[in-house]
DOLO-30328 format. One record per residue: residue number from 1; residue in one letter; chain; x, y negated, z negated of N, C-alpha, C in turn. Coordinates in nm, 3 decimals. Atoms other than C-alpha are relative to their C-alpha. Layout:
# residues N
NUM / A / A / X / Y / Z / X / Y / Z / X / Y / Z $
...
//
This chain:
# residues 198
1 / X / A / 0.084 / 0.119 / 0.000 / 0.000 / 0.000 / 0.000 / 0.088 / -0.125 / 0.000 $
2 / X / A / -0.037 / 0.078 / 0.030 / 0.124 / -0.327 / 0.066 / -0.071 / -0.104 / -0.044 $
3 / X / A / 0.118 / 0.027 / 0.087 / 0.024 / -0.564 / -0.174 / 0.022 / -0.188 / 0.042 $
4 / X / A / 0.036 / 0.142 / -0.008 / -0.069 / -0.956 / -0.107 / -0.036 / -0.071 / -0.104 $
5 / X / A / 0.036 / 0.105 / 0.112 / -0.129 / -1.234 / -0.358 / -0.064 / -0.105 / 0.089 $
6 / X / A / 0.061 / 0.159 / -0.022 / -0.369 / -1.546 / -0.353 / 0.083 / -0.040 / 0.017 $
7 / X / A / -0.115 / 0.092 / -0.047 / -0.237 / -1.804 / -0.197 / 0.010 / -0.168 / -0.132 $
8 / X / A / 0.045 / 0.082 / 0.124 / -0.396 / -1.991 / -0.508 / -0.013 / -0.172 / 0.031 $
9 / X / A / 0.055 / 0.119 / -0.044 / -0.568 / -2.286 / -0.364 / -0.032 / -0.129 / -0.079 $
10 / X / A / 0.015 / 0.101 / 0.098 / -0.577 / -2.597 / -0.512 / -0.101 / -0.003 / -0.055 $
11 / X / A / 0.100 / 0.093 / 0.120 / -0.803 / -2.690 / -0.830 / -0.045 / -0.135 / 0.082 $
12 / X / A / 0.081 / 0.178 / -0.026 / -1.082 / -2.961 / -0.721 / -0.040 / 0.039 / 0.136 $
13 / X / A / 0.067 / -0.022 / -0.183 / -1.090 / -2.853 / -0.341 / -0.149 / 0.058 / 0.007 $
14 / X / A / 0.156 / -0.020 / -0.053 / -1.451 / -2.893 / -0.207 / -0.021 / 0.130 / 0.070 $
15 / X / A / 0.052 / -0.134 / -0.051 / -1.595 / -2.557 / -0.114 / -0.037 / -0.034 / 0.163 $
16 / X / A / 0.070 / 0.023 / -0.134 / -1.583 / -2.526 / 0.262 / -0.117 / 0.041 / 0.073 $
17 / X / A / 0.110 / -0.066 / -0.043 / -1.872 / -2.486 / 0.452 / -0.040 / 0.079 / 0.080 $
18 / X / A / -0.020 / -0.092 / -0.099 / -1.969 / -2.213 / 0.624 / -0.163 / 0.045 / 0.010 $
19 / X / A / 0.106 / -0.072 / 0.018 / -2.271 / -1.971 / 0.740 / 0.051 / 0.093 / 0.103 $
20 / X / A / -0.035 / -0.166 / -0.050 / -2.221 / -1.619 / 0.817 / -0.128 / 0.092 / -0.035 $
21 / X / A / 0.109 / -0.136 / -0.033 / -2.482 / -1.315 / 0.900 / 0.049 / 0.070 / -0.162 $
22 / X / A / -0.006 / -0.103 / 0.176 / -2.565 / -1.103 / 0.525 / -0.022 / 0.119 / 0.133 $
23 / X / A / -0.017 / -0.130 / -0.074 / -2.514 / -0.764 / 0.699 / -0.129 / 0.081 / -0.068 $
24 / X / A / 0.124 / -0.066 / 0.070 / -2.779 / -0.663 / 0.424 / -0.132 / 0.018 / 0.025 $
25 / X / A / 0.130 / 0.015 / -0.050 / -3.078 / -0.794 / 0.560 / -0.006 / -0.090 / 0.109 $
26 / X / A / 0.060 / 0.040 / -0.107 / -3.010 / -0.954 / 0.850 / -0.038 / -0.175 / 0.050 $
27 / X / A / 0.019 / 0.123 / 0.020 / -3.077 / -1.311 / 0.737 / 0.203 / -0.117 / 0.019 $
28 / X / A / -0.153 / 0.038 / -0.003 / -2.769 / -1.564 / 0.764 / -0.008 / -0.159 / -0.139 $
29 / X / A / -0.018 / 0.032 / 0.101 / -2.632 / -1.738 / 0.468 / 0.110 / -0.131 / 0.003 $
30 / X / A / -0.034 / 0.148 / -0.017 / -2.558 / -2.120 / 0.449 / 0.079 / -0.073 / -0.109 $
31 / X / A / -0.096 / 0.036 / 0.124 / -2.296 / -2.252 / 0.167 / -0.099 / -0.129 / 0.025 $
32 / X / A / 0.107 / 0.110 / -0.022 / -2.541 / -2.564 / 0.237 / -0.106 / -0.015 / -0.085 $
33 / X / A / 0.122 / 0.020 / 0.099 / -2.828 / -2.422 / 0.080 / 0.028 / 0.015 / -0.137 $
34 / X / A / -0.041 / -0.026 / 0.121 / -2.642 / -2.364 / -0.240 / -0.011 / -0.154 / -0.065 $
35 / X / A / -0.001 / 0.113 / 0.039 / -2.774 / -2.685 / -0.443 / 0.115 / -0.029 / -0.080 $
36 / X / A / -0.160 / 0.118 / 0.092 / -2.511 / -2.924 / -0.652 / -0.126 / 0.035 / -0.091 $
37 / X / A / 0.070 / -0.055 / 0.111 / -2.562 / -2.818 / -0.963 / 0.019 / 0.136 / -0.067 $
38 / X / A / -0.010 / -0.135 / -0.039 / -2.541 / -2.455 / -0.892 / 0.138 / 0.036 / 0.017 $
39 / X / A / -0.159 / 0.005 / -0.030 / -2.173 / -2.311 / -0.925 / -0.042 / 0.152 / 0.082 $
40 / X / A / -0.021 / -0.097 / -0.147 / -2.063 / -2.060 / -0.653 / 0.072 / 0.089 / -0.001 $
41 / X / A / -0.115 / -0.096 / 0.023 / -1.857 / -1.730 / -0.653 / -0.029 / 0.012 / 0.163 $
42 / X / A / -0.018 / -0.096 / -0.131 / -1.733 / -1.657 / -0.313 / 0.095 / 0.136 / -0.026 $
43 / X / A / -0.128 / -0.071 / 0.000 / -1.519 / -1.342 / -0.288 / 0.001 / 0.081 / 0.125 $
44 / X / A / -0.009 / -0.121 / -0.130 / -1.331 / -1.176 / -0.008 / 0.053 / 0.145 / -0.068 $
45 / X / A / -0.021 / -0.167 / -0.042 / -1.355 / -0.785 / 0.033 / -0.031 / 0.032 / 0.058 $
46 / X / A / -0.003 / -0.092 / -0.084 / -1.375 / -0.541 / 0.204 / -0.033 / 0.137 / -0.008 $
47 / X / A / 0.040 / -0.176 / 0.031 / -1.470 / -0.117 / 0.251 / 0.071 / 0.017 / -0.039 $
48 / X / A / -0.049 / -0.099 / 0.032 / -1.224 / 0.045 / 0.249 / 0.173 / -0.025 / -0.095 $
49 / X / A / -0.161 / 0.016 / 0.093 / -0.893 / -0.156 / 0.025 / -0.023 / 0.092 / -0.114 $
50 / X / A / -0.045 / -0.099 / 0.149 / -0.791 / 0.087 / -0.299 / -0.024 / -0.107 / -0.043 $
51 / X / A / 0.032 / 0.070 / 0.122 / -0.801 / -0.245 / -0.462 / -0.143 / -0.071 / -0.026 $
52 / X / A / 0.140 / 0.045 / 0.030 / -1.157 / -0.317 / -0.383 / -0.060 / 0.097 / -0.113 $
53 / X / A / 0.034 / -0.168 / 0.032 / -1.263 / 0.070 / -0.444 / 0.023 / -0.020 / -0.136 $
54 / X / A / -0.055 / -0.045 / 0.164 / -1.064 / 0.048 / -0.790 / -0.113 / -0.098 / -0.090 $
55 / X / A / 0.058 / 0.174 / 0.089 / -1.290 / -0.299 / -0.928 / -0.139 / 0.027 / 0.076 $
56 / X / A / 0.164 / -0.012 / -0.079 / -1.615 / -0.140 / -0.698 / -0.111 / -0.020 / -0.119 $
57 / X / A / 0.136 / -0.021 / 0.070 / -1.858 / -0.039 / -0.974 / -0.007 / -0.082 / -0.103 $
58 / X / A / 0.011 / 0.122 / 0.147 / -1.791 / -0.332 / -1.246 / 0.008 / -0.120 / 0.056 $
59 / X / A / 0.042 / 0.101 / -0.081 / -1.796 / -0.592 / -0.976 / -0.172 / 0.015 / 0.014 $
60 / X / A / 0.116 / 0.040 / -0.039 / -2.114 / -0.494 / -0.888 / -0.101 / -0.008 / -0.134 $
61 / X / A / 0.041 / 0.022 / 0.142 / -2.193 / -0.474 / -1.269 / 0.044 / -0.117 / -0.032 $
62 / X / A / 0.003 / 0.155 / 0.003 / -2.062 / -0.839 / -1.285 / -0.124 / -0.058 / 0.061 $
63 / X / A / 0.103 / 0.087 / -0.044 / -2.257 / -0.977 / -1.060 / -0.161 / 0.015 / 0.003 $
64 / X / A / 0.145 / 0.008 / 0.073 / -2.590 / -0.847 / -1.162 / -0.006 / -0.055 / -0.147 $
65 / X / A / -0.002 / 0.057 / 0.141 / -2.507 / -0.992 / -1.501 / -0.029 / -0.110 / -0.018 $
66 / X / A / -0.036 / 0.145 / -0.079 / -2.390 / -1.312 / -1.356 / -0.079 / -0.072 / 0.066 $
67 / X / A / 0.162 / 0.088 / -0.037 / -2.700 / -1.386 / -1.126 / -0.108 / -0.021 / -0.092 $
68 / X / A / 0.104 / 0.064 / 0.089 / -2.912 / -1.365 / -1.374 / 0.012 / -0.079 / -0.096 $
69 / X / A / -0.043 / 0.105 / 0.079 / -2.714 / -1.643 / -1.569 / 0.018 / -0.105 / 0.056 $
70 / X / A / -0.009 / 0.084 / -0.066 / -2.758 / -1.851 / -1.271 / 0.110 / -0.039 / 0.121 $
71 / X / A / -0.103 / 0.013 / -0.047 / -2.442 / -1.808 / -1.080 / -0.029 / 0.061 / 0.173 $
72 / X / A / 0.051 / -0.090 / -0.144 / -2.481 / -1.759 / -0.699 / 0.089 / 0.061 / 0.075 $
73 / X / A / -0.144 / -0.100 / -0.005 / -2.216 / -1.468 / -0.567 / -0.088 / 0.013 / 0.135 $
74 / X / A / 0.018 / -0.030 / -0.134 / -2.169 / -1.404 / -0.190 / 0.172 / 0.044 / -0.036 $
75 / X / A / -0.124 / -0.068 / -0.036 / -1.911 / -1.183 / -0.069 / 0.001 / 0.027 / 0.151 $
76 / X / A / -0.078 / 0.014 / -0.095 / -1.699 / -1.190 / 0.269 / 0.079 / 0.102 / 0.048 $
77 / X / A / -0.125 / -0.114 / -0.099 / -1.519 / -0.951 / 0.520 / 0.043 / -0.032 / 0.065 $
78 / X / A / -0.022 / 0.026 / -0.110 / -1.318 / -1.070 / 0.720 / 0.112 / 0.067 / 0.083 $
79 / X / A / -0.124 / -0.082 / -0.066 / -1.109 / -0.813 / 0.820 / -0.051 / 0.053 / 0.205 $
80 / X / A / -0.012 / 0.026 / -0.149 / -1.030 / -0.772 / 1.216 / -0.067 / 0.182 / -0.026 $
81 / X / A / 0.022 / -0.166 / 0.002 / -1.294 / -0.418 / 1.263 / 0.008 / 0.065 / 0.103 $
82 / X / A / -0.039 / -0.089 / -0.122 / -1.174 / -0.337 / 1.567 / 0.122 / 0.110 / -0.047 $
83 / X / A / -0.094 / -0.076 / 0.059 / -0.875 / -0.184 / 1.396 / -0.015 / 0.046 / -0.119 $
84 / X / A / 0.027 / -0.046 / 0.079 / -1.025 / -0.118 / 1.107 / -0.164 / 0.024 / -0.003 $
85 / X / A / 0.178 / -0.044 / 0.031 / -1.376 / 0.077 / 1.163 / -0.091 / -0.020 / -0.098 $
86 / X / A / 0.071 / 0.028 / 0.099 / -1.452 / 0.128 / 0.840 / -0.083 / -0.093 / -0.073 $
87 / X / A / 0.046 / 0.103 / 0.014 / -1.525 / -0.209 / 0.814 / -0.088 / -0.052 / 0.041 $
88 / X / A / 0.117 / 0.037 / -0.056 / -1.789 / -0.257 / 1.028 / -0.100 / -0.094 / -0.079 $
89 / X / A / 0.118 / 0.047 / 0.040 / -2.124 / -0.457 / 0.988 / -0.057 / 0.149 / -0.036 $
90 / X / A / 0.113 / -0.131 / 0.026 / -2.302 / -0.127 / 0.964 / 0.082 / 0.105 / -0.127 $
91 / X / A / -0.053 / -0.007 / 0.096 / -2.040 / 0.001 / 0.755 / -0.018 / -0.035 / -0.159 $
92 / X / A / 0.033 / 0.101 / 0.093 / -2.072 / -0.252 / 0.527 / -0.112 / 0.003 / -0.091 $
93 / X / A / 0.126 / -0.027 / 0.059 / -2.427 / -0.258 / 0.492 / -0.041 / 0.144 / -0.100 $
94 / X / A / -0.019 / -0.152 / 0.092 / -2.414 / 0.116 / 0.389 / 0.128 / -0.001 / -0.138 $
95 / X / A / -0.056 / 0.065 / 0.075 / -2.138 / -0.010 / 0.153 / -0.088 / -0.057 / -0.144 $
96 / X / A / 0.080 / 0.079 / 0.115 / -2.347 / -0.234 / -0.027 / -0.124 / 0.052 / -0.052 $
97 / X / A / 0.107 / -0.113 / 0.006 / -2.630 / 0.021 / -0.040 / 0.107 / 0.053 / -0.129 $
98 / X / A / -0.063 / -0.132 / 0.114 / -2.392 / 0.277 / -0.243 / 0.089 / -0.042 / -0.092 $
99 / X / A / -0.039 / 0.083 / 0.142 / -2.222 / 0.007 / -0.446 / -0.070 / -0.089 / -0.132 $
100 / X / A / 0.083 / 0.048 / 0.115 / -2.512 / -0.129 / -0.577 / -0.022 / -0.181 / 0.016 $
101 / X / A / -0.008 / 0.126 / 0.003 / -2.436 / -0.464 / -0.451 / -0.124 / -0.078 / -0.006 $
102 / X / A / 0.090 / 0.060 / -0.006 / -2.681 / -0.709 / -0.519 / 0.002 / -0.153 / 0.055 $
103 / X / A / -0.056 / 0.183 / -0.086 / -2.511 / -1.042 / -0.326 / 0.026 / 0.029 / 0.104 $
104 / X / A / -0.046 / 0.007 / -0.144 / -2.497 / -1.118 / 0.049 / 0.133 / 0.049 / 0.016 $
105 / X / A / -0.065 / -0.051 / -0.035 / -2.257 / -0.952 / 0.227 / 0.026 / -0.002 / 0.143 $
106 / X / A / -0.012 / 0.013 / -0.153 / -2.126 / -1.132 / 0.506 / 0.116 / 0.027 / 0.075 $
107 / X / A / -0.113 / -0.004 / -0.126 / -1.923 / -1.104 / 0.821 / 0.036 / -0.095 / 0.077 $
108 / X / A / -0.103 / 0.142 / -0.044 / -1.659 / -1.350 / 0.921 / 0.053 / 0.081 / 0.136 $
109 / X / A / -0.001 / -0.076 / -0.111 / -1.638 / -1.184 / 1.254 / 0.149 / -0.093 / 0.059 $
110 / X / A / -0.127 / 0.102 / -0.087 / -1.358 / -1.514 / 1.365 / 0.063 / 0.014 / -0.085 $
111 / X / A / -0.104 / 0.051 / 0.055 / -1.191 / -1.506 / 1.090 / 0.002 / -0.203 / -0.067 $
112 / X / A / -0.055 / 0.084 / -0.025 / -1.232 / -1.852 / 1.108 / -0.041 / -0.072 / -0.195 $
113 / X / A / 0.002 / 0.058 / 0.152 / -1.385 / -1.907 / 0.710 / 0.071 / 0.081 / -0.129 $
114 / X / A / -0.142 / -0.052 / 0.133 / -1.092 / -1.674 / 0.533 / 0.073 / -0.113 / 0.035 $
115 / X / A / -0.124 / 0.073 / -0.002 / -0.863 / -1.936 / 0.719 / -0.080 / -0.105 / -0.089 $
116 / X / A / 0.012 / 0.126 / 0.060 / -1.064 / -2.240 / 0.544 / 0.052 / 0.009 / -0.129 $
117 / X / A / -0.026 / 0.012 / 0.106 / -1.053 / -2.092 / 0.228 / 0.127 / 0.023 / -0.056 $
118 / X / A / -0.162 / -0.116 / -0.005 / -0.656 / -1.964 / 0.279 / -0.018 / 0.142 / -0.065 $
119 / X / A / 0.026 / -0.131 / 0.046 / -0.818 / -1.636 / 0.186 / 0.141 / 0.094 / 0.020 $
120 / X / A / -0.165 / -0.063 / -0.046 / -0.462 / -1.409 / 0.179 / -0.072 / 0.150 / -0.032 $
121 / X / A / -0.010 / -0.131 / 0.047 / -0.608 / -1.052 / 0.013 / -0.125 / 0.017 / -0.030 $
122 / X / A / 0.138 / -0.026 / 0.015 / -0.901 / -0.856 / -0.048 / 0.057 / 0.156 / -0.144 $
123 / X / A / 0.086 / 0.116 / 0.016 / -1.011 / -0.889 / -0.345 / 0.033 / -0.142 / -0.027 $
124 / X / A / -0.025 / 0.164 / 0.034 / -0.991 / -1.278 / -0.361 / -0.113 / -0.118 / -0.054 $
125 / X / A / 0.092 / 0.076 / 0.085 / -1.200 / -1.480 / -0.594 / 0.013 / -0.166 / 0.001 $
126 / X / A / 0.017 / 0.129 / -0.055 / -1.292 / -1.857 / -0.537 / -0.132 / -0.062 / -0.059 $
127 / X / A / 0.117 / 0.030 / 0.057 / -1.524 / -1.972 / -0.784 / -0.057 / -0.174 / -0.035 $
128 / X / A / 0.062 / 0.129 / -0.041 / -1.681 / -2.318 / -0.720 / -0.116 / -0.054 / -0.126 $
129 / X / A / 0.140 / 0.040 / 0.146 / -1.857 / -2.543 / -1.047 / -0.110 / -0.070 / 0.074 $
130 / X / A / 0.158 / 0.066 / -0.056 / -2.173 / -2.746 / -1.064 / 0.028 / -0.105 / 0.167 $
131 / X / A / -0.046 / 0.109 / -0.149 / -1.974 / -3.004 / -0.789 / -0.006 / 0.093 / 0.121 $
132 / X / A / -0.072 / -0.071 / -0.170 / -1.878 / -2.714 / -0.567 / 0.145 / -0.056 / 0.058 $
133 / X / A / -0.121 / 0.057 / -0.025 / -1.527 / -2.800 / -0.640 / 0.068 / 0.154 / -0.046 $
134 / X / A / -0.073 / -0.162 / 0.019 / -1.286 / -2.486 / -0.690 / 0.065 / -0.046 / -0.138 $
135 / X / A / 0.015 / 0.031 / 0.204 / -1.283 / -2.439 / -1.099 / 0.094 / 0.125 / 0.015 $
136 / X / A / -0.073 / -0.131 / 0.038 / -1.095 / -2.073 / -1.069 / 0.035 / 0.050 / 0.126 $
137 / X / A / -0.090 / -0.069 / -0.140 / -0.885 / -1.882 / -0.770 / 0.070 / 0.092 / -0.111 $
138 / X / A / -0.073 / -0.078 / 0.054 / -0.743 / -1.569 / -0.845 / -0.026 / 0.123 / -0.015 $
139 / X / A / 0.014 / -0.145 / -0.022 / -0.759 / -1.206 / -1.004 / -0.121 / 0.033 / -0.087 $
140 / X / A / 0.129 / -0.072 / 0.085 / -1.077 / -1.027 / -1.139 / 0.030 / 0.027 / -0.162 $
141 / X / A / -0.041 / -0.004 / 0.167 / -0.874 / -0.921 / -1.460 / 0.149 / 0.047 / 0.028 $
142 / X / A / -0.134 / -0.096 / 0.006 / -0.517 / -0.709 / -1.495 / -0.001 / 0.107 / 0.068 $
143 / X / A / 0.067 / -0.163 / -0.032 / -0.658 / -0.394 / -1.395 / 0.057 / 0.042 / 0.182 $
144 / X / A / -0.067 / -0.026 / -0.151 / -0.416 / -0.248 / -1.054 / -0.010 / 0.147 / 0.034 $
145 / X / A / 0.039 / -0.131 / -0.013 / -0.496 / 0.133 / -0.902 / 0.140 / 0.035 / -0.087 $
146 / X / A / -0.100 / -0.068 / 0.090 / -0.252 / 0.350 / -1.125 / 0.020 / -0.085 / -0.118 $
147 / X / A / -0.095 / 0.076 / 0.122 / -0.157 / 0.086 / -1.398 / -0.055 / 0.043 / -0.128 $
148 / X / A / 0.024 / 0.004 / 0.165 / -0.354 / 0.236 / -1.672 / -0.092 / -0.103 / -0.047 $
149 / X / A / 0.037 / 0.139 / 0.076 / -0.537 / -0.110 / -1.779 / -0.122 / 0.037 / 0.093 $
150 / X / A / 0.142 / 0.036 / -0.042 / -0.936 / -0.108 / -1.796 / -0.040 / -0.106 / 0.075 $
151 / X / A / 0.058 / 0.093 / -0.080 / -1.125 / -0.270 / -1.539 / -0.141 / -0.061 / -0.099 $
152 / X / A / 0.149 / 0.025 / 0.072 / -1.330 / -0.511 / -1.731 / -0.061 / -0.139 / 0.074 $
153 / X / A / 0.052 / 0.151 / -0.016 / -1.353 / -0.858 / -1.505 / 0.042 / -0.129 / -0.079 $
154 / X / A / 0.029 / 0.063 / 0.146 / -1.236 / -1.034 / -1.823 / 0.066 / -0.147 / 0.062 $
155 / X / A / -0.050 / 0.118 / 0.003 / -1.022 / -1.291 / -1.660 / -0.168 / -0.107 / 0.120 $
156 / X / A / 0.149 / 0.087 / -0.091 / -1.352 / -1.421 / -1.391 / -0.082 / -0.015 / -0.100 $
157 / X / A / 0.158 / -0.011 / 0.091 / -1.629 / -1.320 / -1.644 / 0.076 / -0.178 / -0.104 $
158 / X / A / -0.016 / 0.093 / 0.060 / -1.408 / -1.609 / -1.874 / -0.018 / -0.127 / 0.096 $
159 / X / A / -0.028 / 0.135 / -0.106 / -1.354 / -1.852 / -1.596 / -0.177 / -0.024 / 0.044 $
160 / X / A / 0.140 / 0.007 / -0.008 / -1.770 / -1.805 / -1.491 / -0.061 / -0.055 / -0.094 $
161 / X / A / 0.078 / 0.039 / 0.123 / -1.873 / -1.838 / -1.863 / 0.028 / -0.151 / 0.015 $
162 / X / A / -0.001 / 0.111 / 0.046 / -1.712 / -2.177 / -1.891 / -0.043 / -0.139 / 0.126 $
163 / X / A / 0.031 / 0.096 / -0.113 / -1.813 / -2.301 / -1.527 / -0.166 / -0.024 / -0.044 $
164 / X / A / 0.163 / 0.027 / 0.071 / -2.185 / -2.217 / -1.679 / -0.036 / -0.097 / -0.098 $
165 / X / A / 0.017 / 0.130 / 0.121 / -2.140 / -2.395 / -1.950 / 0.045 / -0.126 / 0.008 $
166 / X / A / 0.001 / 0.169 / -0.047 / -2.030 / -2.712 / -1.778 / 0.134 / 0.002 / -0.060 $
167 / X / A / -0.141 / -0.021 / 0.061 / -1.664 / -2.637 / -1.939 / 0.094 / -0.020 / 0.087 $
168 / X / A / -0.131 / 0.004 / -0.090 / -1.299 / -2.632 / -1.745 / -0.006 / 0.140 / -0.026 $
169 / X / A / -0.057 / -0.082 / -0.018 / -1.208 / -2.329 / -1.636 / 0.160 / 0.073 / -0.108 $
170 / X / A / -0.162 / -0.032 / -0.009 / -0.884 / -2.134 / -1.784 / 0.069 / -0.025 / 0.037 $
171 / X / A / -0.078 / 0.069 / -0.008 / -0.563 / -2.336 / -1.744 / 0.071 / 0.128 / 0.080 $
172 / X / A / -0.070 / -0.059 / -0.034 / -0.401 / -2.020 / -1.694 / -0.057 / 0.115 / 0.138 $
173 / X / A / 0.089 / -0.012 / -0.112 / -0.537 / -1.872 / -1.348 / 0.114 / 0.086 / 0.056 $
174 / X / A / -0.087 / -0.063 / -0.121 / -0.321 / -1.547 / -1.163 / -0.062 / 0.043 / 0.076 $
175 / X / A / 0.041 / -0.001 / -0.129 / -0.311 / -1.492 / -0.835 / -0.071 / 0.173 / -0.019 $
176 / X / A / 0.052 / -0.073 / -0.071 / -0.507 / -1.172 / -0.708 / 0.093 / 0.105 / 0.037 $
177 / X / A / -0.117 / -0.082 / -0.035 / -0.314 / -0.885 / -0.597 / -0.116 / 0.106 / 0.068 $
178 / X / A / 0.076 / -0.100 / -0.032 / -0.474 / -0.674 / -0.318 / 0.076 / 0.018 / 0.145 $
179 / X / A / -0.069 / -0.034 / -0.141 / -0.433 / -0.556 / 0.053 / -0.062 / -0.119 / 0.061 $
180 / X / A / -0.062 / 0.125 / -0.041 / -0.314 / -0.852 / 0.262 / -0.191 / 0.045 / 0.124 $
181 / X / A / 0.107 / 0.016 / -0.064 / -0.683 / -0.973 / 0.528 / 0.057 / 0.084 / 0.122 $
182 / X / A / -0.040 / -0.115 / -0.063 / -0.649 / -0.750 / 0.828 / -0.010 / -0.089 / 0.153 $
183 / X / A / 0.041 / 0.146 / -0.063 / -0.622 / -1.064 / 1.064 / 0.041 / 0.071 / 0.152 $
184 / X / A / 0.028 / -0.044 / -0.123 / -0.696 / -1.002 / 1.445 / 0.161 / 0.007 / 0.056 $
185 / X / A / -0.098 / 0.049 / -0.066 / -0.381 / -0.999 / 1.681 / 0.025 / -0.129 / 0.060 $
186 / X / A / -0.020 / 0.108 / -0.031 / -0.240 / -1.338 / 1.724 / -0.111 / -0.088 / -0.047 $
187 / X / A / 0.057 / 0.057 / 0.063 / -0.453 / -1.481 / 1.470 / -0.013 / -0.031 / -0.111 $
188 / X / A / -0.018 / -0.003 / 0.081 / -0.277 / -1.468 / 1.213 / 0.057 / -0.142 / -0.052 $
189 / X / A / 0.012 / 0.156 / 0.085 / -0.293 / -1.816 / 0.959 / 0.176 / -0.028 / -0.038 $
190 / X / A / -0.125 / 0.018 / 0.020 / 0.021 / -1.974 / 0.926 / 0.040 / 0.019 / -0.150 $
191 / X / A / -0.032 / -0.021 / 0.197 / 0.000 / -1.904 / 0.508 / 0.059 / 0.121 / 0.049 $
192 / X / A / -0.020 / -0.149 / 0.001 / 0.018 / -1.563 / 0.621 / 0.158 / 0.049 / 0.020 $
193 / X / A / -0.126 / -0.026 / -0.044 / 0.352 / -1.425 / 0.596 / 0.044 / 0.130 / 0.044 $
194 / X / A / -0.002 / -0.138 / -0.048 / 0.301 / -1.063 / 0.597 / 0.085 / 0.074 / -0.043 $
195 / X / A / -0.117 / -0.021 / 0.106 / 0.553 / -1.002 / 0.307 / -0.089 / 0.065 / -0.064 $
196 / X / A / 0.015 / -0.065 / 0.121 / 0.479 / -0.784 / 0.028 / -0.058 / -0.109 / -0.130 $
197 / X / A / -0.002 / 0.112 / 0.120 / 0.353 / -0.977 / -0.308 / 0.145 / 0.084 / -0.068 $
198 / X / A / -0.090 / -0.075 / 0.146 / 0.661 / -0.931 / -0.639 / -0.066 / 0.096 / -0.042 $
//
């Protein structure tokens, strides 16, 4: 596995805007209609990364926790599925069926809204407060396939609690650690280096 890190996007940056097809139902999903007021979890993943797979069933136990505390979660693929099947729209959808997911589940088919957000790895977290300004970037908790360490969410679930509560985020914010976006041929973002993370 080679492993990628957030590119850890600046604190304060306005949530870019986008609208992408929910693979779920078909409908397409507008960062627009998300009122001010309302804070925002985007995250990129994907089918088939080990480091999605490893954080699958307590993600989707986050975010049923989490919507119903007001928090509005969409999740992103933007991996190139010509080379990677698994990934498909139809994929996907069956995905979010057998994970339980309960948040849109769209397809960035260009690529072109991982590059806004410098999305680098899947999973990548991007959590947006009442402004829709970026309050948290980074990793779900500690928790890496083999390392031993429970998957509990603990570092997001903290960074969420205090965006709810109209609070600052955690000062202390690490990057993400997953498999690098699976970016088309000759479309790869100039962040992208295509190095290993430490």
């Amino acid at each position: 596995m080679v492993k990628t890190a957030s590119t850890m996007l600046p604190l304060g940056t306005p949530c870019p805007e986008f609208a992408l097809p929910n693979v779920v139902d078909g409908t397409t999903f507008r960062s627009s209609d998300v009122p001010k007021g309302t804070p925002l979890l985007v995250m990129f993943i994907c089918n088939h990364c080990p480091f999605v797979k490893h954080i699958r069933s307590q993600l989707a136990e986050f975010a049923r926790e989490y919507q119903q505390k007001g928090l509005v979660i969409v999740a992103i693929n933007s991996n190139d599925v010509e080379a990677y099947p698994d990934d498909s729209p139809e994929k996907m959808a069956q995905e979010a069926r057998e994970a339980g997911y309960t948040f849109p589940y769209l397809f960035d088919e260009t690529q072109d809204v991982a590059k806004a957000f410098k999305a680098a790895c899947t999973p990548d977290f991007f959590l947006f407060d009442r402004d829709h300004r970026l309050a948290y970037r980074g990793q779900f908790d500690d928790s890496r396939p083999g390392n031993g360490i429970p998957v509990t969410g603990k570092d997001l679930r903290a960074a969420a609690d205090a965006v709810l509560e109209g609070r600052p985020a955690p000062e202390n914010q690490r990057p993400s650690i997953g498999c690098n976006i699976k970016w088309k041929p000759g479309n790869e973002p100039e962040y992208f280096t295509g190095l290993p993370a430490e």
